[in-house]
C-alpha positions in Angstrom: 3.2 -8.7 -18.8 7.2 -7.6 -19.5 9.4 -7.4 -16.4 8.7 -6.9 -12.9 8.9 -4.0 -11.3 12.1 -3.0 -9.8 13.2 -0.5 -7.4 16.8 1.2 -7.0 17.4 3.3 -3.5 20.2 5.1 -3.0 20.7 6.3 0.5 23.0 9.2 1.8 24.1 9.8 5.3 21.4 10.1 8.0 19.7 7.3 5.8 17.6 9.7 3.7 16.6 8.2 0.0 17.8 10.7 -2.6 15.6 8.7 -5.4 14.1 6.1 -6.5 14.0 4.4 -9.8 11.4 2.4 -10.7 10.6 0.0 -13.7 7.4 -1.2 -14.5 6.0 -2.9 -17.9 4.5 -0.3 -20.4 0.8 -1.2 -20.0 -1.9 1.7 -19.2 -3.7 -0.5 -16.5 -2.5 -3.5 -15.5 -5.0 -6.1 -13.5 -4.5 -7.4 -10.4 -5.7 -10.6 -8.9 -9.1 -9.4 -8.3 -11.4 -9.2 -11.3 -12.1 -5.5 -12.3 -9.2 -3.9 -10.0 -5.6 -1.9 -11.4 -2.8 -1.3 -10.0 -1.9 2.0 -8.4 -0.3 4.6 -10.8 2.0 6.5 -8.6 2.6 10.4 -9.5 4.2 13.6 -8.1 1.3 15.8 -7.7 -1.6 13.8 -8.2 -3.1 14.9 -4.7 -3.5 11.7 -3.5 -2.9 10.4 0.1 -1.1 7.1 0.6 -0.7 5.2 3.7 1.7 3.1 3.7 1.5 0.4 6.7 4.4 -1.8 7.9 3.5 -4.6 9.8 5.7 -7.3 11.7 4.2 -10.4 12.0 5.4 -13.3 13.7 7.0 -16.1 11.9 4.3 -18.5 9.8 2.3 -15.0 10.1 2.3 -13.1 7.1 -0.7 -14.7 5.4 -3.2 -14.8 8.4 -2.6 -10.8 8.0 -2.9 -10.3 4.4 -6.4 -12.3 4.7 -7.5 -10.1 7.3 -6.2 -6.9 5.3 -7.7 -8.1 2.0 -11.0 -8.4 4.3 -10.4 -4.9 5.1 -9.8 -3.9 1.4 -12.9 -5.3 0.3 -15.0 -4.3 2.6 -13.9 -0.7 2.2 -13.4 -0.3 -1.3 -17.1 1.8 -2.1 -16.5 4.2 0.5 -16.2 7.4 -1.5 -12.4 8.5 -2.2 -11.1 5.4 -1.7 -8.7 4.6 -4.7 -6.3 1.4 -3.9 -5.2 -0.9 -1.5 -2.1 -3.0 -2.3 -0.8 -5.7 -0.1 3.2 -6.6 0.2 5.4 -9.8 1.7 8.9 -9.3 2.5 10.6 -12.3 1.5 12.0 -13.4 5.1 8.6 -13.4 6.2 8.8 -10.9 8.9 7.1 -8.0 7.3 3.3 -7.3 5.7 3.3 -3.7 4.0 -0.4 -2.2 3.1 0.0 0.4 0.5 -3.5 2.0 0.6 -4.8 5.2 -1.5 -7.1 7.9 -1.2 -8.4 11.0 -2.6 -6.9 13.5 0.0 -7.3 13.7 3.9 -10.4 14.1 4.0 -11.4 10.7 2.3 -8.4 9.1 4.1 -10.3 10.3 7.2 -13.6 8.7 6.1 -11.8 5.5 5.0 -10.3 4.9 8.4 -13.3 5.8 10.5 -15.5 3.3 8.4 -12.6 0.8 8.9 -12.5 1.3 12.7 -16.9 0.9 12.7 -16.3 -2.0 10.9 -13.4 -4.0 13.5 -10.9 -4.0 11.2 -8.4 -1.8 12.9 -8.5 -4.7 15.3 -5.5 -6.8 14.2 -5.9 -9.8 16.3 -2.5 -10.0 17.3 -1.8 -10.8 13.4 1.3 -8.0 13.5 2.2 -5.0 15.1 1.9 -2.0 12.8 3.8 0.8 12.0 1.5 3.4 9.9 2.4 6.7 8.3 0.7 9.0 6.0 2.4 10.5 2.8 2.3 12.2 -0.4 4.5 11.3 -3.2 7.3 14.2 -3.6 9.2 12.3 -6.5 9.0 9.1 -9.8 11.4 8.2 -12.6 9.7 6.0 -14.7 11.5 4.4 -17.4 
């Protein structure tokens, strides 16, 4: 499907990114591993509310957590506003990012209060997370 994606960061003093460059193959909608799902399109503007999720996991951990976040994902995925969820490893093994999508607060709202009904903000001691909500302020696409 071309190259991978890439990113470029460059940092100034007080650690703040300036930009980020990103490279990703020239395909409308590309298919992840799940039949019938895309890929995120990330854009300035768009309105949309992404939580982005660190998690630390202990060694030998990371795919006891993307199980039980790909649980999460699915079981989610018809609430109303819900766009994306997108799962990450860091290549020591220490980390598990969730990259999850919605249309606005209000649906990010509904999202989480369907996941906590459901046990799945229960993490079982899988990692300890680090969550934050954002909006995306910037993109460089090639």
């Amino acid at each position: 499907m071309g190259e991978p994606a890439t990113s470029n960061w460059r940092i100034r003093a007080g650690g703040l990114a300036r930009y980020v460059e990103t490279r990703v193959p020239r395909v409308e909608r590309l298919r992840s591993s799940e039949k019938g799902s895309s890929m995120p399109i990330i854009r300035a503007n768009a309105r949309v509310i992404t939580q982005i999720n660190v998690f630390t996991v202990p060694q030998g951990g990371q795919q006891a957590l993307i199980d039980h976040l790909s649980d999460a994902a699915r079981f989610v995925r018809d609430t109303p506003g819900w766009v994306s969820a997108s799962l990450h490893r860091s290549l020591d093994g220490t980390k598990v990012v969730n990259y999850a999508q919605a249309e606005g607060h209000e649906a990010a709202r509904r999202i989480i209060d369907r996941l906590r009904q459901g046990g799945f903000l229960d993490h079982k001691g899988l990692g300890e997370a680090s969550p934050g909500l954002y909006e995306v302020a910037y993109t460089l696409e090639r």
